[in-house]
C-alpha positions as CSV (number, residue, x, y, z in Angstrom):
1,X,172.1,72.4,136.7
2,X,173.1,74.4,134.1
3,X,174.6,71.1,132.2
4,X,171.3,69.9,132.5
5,X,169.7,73.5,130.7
6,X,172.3,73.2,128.4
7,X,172.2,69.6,127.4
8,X,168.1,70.3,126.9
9,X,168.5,73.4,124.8
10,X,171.0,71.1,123.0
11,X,168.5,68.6,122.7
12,X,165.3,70.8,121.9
13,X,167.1,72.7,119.2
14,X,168.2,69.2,117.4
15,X,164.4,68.2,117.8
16,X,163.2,71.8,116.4
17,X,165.9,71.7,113.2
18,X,164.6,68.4,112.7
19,X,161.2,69.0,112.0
20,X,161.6,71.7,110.0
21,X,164.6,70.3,107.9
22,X,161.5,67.3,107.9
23,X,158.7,69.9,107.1
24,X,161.5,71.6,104.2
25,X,162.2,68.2,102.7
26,X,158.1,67.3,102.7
27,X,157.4,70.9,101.0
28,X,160.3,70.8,98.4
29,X,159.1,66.9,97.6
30,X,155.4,68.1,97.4
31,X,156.4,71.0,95.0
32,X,158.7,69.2,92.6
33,X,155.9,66.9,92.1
34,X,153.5,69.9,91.2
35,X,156.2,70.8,88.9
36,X,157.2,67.7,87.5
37,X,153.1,67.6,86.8
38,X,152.8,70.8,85.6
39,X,155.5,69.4,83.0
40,X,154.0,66.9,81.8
41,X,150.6,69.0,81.4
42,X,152.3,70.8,79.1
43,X,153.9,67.7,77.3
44,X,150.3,67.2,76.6
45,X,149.3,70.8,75.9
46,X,152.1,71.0,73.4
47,X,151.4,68.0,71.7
48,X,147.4,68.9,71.2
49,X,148.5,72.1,69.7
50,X,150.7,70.3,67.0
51,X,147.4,68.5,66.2
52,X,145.4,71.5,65.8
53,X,148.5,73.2,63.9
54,X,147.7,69.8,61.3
55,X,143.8,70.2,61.8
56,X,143.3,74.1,61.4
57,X,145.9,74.4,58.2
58,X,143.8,71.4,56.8
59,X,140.4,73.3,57.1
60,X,142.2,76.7,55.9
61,X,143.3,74.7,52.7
62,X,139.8,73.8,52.0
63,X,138.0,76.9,52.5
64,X,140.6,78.5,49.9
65,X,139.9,76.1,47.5
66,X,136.1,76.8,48.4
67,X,137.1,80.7,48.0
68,X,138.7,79.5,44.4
69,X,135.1,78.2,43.4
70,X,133.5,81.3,44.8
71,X,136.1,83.5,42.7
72,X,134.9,81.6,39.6
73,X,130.8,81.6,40.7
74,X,131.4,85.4,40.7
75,X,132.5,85.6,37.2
76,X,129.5,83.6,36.1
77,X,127.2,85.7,37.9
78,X,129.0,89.3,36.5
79,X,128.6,87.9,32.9
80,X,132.3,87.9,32.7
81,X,132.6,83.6,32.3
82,X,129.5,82.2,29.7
83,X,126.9,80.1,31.9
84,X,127.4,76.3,31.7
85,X,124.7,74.6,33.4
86,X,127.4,71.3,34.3
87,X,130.1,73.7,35.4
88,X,128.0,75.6,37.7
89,X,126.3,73.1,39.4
90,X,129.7,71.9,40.0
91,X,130.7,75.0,41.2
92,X,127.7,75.5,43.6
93,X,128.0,72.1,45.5
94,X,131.5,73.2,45.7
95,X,130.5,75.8,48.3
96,X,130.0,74.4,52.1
97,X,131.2,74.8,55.5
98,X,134.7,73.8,56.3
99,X,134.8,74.8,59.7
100,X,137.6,74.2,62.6
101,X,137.2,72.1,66.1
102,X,139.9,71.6,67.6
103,X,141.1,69.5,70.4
104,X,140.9,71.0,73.7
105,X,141.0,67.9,76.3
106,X,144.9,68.5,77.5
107,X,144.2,71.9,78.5
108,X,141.1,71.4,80.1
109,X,142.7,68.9,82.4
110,X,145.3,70.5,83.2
111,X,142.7,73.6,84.0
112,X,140.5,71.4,86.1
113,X,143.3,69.7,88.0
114,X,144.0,73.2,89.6
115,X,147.7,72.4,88.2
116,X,147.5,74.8,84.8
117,X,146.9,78.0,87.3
118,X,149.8,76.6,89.7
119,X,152.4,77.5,87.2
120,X,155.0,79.9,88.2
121,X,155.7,80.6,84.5
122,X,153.1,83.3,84.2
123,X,153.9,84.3,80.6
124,X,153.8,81.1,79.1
125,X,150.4,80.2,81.1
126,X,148.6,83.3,80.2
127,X,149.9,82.8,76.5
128,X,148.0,79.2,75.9
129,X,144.9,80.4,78.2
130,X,144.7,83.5,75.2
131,X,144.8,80.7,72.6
132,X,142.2,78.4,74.3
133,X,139.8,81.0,76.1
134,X,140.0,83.6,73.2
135,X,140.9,82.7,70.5
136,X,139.1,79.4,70.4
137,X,136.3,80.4,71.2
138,X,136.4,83.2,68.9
139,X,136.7,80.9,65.9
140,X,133.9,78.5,67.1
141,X,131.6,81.6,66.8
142,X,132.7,82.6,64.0
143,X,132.4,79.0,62.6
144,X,128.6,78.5,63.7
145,X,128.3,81.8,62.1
146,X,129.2,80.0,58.9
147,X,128.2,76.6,59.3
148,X,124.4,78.0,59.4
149,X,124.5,79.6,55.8
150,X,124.9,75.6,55.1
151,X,122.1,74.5,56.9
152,X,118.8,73.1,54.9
153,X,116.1,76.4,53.9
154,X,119.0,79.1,55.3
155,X,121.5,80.7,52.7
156,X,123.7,78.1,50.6
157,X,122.2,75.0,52.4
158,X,121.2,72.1,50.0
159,X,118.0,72.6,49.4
160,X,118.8,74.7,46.5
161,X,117.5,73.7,42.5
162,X,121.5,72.6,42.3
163,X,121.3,69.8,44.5
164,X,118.4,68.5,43.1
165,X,120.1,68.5,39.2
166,X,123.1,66.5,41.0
167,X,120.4,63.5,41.9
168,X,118.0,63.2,39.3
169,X,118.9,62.0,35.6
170,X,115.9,63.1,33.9
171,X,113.4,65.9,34.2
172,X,115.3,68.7,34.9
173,X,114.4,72.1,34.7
174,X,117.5,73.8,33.3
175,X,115.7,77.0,32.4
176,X,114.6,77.4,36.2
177,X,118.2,76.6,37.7
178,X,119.4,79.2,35.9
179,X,116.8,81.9,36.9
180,X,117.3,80.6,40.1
181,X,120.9,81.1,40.1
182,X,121.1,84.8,38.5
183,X,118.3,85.7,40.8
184,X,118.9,88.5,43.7
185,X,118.0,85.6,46.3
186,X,120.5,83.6,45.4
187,X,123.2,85.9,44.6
188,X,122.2,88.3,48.0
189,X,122.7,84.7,49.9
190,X,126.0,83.9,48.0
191,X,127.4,87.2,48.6
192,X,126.7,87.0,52.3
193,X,128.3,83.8,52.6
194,X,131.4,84.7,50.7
195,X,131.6,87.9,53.3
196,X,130.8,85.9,56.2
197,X,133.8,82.8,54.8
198,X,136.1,86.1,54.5
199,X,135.8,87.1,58.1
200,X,136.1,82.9,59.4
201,X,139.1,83.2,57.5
202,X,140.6,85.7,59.1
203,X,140.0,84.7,62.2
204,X,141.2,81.2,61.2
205,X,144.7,83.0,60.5
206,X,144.9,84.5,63.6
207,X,143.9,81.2,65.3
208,X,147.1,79.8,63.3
209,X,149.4,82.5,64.4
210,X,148.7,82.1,67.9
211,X,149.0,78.3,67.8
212,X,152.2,78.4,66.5
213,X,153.4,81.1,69.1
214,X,152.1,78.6,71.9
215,X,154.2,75.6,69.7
216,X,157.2,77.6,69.8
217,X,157.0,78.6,73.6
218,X,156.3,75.4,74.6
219,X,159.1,74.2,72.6
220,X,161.8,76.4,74.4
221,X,160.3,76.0,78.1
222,X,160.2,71.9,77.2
223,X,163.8,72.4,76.2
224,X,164.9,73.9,79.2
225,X,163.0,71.8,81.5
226,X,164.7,68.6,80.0
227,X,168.4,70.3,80.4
């Protein structure tokens, strides 16, 4: 009898390790999945932040040429530079809105997968969701802030005298481009735009800064991951 108790407890505790050693092997499969997964989300959050490294330093380049044509408008308008009706015309249409949108799609994958907010690496996750939650969306304020002084009958947009020299070869009122261009209106509207460029660049910097922080994370958790 007590073979028989023995031999069973033998037998029940060889069925019990074996469904949890099953159970462990299913869990540890199921989470280095997640991980491998997580992984490769961030493959592809890494590699869209190299393309908005590319497209945001492209944008800052233009708007500081665009802040170089600004610098020399000034001039013009403080009597410091003589007025030249070809070169300001060519300086005005200089002026528009270079503004940043970046690529988000990775991110927003990873985010809607449930997979993003899985990641044990808490540092790194809340690092990228500053750069895409904050930051981003910072900027794209900031940016529709300053695409509107472009827009047609609102501060620098191209309904201005300017434009209009640019596509017509005769009857052009010099005298009136140039009252129009030392008048409060436009230079109130110029002024405004030049302050409200000053703060997009800013936060266009900041943007940058954080992107390559992200870049450089990503780089060193990639590194280890592979190893």
């Amino acid at each position: 009898m007590k073979n028989i108790l023995a031999r069973g407890g033998i037998e029940f505790l060889a069925v019990f390790l074996g469904i949890a050693l099953s159970l462990w092997v299913d869990d540890y499969r199921q989470e280095k999945e997640l991980n491998n997964r997580i992984i490769d989300d961030y493959r592809n959050i890494y590699s869209e932040v190299l393309s908005n490294i590319k497209i945001i330093e492209k944008v800052i380049n233009e708007n500081n040429d665009i802040i170089l044509s600004e610098g020399k408008i000034l001039g013009i308008l403080n009597r410091k530079v003589p007025y030249k009706q070809d070169n300001v015309i060519k300086l005005v249409t200089n002026i528009y809105s270079s503004t940043f949108f970046g690529e988000t799609s990775a991110h927003r994958t990873s985010v809607a997968s449930g997979r993003f907010n899985s990641s044990k690496n808490d540092a790194l996750t809340k690092q990228i969701s500053k750069l895409y939650e904050h930051y981003f969306i910072r900027l794209n304020k900031n940016g529709a802030w300053l695409d509107d002084m472009s827009s047609p009958g609102v501060g620098l947009g191209p309904d201005l005298p300017f434009y209009d020299a640019i596509y017509k070869e005769n009857d052009i009122d010099s005298e009136s481009i140039k009252k129009y261009f030392f008048s409060d209106k436009y230079q109130d509207s110029f002024l405004y735009c030049r302050f409200v460029r000053s703060i997009y660049m800013m936060r266009l910097e900041d943007t940058k800064n954080q992107l390559y922080k992200v870049k450089n994370s990503l780089e060193s958790f990639l590194k280890v991951s592979i190893n």
